[in-house]
C-alpha positions in Angstrom: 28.0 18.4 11.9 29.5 16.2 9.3 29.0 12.0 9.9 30.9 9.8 8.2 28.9 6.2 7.8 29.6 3.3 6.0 27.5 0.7 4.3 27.8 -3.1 4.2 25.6 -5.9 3.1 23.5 -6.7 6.5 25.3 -10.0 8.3 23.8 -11.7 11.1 25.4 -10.2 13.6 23.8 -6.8 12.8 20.2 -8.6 11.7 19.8 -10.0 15.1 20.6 -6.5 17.0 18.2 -5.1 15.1 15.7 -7.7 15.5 16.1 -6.9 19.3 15.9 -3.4 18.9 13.3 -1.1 21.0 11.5 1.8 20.4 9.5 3.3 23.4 5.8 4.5 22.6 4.6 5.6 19.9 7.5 3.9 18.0 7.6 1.3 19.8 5.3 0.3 16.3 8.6 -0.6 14.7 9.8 -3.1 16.8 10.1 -6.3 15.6 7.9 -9.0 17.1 10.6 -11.5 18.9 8.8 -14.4 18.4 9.2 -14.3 14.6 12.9 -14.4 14.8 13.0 -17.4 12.5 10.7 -16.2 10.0 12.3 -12.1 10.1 16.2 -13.2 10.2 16.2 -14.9 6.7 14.2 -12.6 5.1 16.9 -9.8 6.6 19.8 -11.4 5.2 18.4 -12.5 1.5 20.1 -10.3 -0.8 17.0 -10.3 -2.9 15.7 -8.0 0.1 18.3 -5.4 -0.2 18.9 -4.7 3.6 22.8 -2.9 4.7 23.9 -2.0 7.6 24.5 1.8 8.6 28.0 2.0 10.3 30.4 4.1 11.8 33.7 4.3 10.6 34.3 2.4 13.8 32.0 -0.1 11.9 29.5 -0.6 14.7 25.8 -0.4 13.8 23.9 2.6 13.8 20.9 1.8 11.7 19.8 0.2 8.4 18.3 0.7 5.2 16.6 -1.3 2.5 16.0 -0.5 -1.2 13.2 -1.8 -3.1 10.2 -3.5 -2.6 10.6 -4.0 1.1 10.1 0.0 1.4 6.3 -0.6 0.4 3.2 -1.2 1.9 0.1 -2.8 0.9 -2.5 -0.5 -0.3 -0.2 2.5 -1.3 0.5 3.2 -5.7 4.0 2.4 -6.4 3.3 2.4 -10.1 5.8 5.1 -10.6 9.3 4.8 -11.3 11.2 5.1 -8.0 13.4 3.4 -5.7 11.9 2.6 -2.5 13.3 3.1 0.9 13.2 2.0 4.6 15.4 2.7 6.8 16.0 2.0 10.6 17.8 4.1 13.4 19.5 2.3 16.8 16.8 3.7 19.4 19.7 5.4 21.7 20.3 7.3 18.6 17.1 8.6 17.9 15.5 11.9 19.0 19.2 13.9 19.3 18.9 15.8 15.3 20.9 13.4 12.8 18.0 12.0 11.1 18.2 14.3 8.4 22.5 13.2 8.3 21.4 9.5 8.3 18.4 10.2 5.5 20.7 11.5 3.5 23.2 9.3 3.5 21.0 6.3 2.6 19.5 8.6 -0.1 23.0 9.2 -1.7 23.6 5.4 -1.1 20.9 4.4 -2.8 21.2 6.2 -5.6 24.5 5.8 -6.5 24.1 2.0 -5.8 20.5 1.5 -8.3 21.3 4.1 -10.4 18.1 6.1 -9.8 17.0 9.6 -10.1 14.1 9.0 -8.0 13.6 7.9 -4.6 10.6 7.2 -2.4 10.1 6.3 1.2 6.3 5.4 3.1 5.8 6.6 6.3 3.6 5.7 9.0 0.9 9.1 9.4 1.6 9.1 12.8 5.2 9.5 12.5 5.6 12.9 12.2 9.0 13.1 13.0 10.5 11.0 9.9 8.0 13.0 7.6 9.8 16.3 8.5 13.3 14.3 7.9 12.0 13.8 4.6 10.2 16.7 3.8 14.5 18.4 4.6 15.7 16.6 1.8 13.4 18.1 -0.3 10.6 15.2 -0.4 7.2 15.9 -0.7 4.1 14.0 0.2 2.1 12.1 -3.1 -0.2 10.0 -1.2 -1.8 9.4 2.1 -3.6 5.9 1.7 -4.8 3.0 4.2 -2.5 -0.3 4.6 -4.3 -3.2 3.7 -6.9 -5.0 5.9 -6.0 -2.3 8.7 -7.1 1.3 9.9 -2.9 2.4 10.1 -2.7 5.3 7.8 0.4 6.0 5.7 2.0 8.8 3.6 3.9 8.4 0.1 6.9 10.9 -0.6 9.2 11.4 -3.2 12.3 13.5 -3.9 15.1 13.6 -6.6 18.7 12.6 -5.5 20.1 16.0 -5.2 
């Protein structure tokens, strides 16, 4: 199954559906806290922060993606040379097999964009399901490590643009 998607600089608009995006249990650890709507919109939309919007070639929003250091978390080694990833999927269109599609895409994206051989993307442990996404592409875990003044445990992988 073949997906076209486009990619735009994220715009309000698509900031604030995501903002109000949610994820039931145990996912529901991405959502975005809706009382720090002032404080999470800005940082969204800076270009420093290197957030896009995931469209359809209707150009409605299907997800997101970021590149650089928005991708990390506190406590992991990023001391390598790689270009770091987060990405986002609309919760109706999670769980039905295109995670691997939409991975890719932002992979390709990403590297045709920085100009990077290497890519990297931290997961949360629990997350299972992303970590399999990843490990499609042909990522492989480098670290499992602690976040920063908490107990949430997260995994490091890495993979070449193919």
């Amino acid at each position: 199954m073949a997906m076209k998607l486009t990619f735009r600089q994220l715009e309000e608009e698509d900031a604030l559906a995501i903002l109000n995006w949610r994820y039931a249990f145990p996912y529901d650890y991405y959502n975005f806290d809706a009382t720090a709507l002032q404080e999470n919109l800005p940082y969204m939309l800076d270009p420093e922060n290197a957030f896009y919007a995931i469209a359809n070639l209707q150009g409605e929003l299907e997800g997101y993606c970021s590149f650089g250091a928005d991708g990390r978390v506190p406590g992991g080694d990023y001391t390598a040379e790689a270009l770091d990833i987060g990405m986002g999927i609309r919760p109706d269109l999670v769980d039905r097999g295109c995670g691997k599609l939409y991975a890719q895409a932002v992979a390709g994206y990403g590297a045709d964009r920085y100009r990077v051989q290497q890519l990297r993307v931290t997961i949360a442990q629990f997350n299972q399901r992303a970590q399999r996404v990843w490990e499609q592409l042909g990522f492989e875990r480098v670290e499992k490590f602690v976040k920063l003044g908490t107990t949430e445990e997260f995994v490091i992988m890495v993979g070449a643009n193919e």
